[in-house]
N, C-alpha and C positions, 0 to 999 in steps of 0.2 A: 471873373465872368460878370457878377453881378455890376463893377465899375463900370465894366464894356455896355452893357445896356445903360447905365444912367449918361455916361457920354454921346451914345446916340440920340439919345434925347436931347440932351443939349444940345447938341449940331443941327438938329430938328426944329428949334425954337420959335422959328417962323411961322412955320404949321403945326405950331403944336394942340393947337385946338381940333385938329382934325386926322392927327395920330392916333392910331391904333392899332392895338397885338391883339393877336389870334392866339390864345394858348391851349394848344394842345394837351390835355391829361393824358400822356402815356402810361402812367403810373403800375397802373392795373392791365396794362396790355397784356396780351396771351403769345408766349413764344411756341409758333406752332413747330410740331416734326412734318414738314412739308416739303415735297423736290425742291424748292423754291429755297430752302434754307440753306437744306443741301449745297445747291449749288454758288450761294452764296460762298458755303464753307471750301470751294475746293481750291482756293487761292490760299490756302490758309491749312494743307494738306498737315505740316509739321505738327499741328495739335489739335487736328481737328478728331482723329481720333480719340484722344485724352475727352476733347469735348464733347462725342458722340457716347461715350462710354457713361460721361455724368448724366447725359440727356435720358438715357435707358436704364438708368440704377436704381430709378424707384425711388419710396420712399417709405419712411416708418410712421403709420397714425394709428395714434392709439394700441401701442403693442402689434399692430398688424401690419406685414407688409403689402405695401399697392403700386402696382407697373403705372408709371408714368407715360402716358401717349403723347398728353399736350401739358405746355409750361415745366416751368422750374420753381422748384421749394425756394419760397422770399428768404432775404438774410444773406442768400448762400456767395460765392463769391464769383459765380457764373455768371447772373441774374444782367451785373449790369455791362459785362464785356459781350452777353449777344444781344442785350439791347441795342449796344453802339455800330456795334458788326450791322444788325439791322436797319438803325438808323442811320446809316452811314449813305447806303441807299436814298434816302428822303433827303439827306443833305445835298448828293447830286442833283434829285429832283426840285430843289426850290433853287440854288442855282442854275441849272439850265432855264426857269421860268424866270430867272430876271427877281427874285423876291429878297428881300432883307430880311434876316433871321440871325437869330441868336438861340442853340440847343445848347443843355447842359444834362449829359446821359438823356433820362426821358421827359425833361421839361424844355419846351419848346414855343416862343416867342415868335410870330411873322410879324411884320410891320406892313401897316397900310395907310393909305392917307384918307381913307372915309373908312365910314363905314357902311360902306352898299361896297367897298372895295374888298374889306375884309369878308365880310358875308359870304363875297364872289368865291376869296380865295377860299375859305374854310371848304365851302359847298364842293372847289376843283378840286381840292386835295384828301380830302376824307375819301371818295373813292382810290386812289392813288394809296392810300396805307393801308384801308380795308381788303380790298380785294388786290391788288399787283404785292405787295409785302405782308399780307396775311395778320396783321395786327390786328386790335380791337379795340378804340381809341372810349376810350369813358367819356362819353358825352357828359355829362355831369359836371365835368373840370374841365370843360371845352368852353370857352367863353368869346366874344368878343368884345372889347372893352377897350376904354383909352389908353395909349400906353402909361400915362402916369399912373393909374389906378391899379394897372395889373401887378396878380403876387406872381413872384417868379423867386422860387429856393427859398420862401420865408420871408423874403422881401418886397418891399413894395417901393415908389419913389414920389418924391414930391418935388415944386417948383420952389428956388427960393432967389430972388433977385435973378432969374435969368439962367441959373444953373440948378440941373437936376439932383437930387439929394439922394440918398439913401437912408431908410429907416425899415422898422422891422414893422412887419404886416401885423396887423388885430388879428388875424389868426392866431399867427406864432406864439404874442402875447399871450393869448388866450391859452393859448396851448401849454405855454411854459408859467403860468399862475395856477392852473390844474394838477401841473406836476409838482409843484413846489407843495401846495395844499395838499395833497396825498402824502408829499414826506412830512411834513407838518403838521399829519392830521394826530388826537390826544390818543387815538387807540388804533392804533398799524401795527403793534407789537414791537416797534423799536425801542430799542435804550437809547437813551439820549447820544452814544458815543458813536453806535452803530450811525443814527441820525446824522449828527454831524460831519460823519465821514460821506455817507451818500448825497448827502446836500451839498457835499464838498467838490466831489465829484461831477453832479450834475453842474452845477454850476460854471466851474472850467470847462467842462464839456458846450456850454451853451454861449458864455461869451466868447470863448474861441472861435465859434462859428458866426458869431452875429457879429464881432467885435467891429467891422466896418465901415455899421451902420450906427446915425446918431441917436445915441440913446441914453444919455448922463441923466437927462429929470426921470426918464423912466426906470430906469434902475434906482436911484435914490428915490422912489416912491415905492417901489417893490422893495426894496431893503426894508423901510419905515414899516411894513403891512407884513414882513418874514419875522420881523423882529418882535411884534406884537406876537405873531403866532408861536415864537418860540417862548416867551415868557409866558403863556396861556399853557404851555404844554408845563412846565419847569411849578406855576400856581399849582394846576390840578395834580402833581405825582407829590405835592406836599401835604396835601391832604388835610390833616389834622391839625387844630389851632398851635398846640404848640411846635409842631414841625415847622410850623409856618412863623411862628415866632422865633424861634432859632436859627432859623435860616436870615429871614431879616436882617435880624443883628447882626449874622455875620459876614453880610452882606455893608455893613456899616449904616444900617438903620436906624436912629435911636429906640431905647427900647420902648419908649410910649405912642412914639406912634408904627411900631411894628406892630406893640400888642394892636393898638387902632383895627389894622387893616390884617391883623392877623382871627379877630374876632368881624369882621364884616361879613355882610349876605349877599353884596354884590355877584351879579356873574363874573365867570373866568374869564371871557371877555372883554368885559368891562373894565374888570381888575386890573387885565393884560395891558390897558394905554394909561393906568394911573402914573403921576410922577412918582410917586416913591417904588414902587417896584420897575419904570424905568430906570430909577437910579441905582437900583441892587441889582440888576441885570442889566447895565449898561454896553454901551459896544465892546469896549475893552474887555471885560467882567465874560462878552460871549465868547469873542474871538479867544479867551484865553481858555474855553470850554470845547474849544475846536472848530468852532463856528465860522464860515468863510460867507463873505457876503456879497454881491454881484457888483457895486460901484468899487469897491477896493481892488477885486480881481481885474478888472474894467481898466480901472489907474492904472497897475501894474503892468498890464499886455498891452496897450496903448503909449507907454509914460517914451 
């Protein structure tokens, strides 16, 4: 999906100074119980009961139960087959208008060649979801914007020689440096094993999904800054000079300057980018700790 948008761009190239998407933040919409859904559902008669049945089940918050009138509990596995049911609707609607679009579940792309074009269409169409499809579109994540700039799934695109690229938005980044700092923060109450197994996880979990887009120096700079934080965690549970001294050595330290850096007042921090405890916690030295790190997984699902 995310491909199919940077090749239209490319085809684009001509005007590409005067391209732009319209993205719609379905995100947050509200799936109303309205005749209108209804009737949506009766072509769909075989499981619409199944589906009318979840729509009315309620929910549990806080030990309490509460009758559900409007939406569905996030997560669940309804959430995104009556999004499409509903947008499926809007799909008609912007072809019959003649518009280029690209929807993936509730993230939604129009293409324009201005912007007083775009504007137009946002302004035509937000009535048309609001009131005829009963959504409730988040203005907030409604933008209009050039199509290279806009994020769409995590992704954003750029120009390079004439073809559109794909890379991963400063959001996402952001978003996956925060998660990674939480599992590598010195007091979350992990063990280091428990650690390594969740970092393991996330991380598969994360290039898998981003693997498309170009991102080798970004990941070998996140590795470089994971790896720091992990020797920061490994300095501070040693604690005491000679723990810190024993561990050195056997780490293949000499013993004078173990004792060195085992008697220092630096911060953990600090400590954490010195060469000698790079080199007693080295890459090898993690990985053999359980440590998985995002450029190697990267290689591997790529190679």
């Amino acid at each position: 999906m995310v491909h199919l948008v940077a090749g239209a761009l490319s085809n684009s190239r001509a005007r590409k100074h005067h391209s732009l998407a319209t993205s719609l933040a379905s995100r947050k919409f509200i799936i109303p119980h309205v005749p209108y859904f209804h009737h949506l559902m009766v072509p769909r008669q075989r499981h619409g009961g199944l589906i009318h049945k979840y729509l009315r089940a309620g929910v549990v918050v806080k030990h309490k139960f509460e009758e559900t009138e409007i939406g569905v509990p996030q997560g669940g596995n309804l959430s995104p087959i009556l999004s499409n049911i509903m947008l499926n609707e809007l799909d008609k609607e912007l072809e019959k208008r003649g518009h280029k679009f690209v929807r993936y579940a509730d993230d939604l792309l129009i293409f324009c060649k201005s912007r007083r074009s775009a504007e137009r269409t946002l302004t035509n169409i937000l009535p048309y979801i609001e009131k005829k499809l009963f959504l409730k579109v988040n203005r907030e994540k409604t933008v209009v914007e050039l199509a290279i700039r806009v994020k769409f799934l995590g992704f954003s695109f750029y120009n390079q020689r004439g073809q559109v690229k794909v890379r991963i938005h400063p959001k996402s980044i952001a978003k996956m440096k925060t998660r990674v700092k939480e599992l590598t923060a010195r007091s979350n109450g992990m063990g280091n094993e428990e650690r390594a197994v969740r970092l393991r996880r996330y991380i598969m979990g994360w290039v898998n999904y981003f693997k498309i887009a170009d991102m080798k120096s970004l990941l070998q700079t996140t590795d470089e800054w994971m790896r720091r934080r992990i020797r920061m965690i490994y300095w501070k549970q040693w604690k005491r000079i000679r723990t810190k001294l024993e561990k050195l050595i056997s780490f293949g330290i000499p013993k004078f300057k173990a004792w060195e850096y085992a008697n220092t007042r630096k911060s953990y921090w600090r400590i954490s980018n010195s060469p000698i405890l790079a080199k007693a916690l080295d890459n090898n030295t993690m990985k053999g700790l359980g440590f998985l790190f995002f450029s190697d997984y990267y290689r591997q699902v790529t190679a």
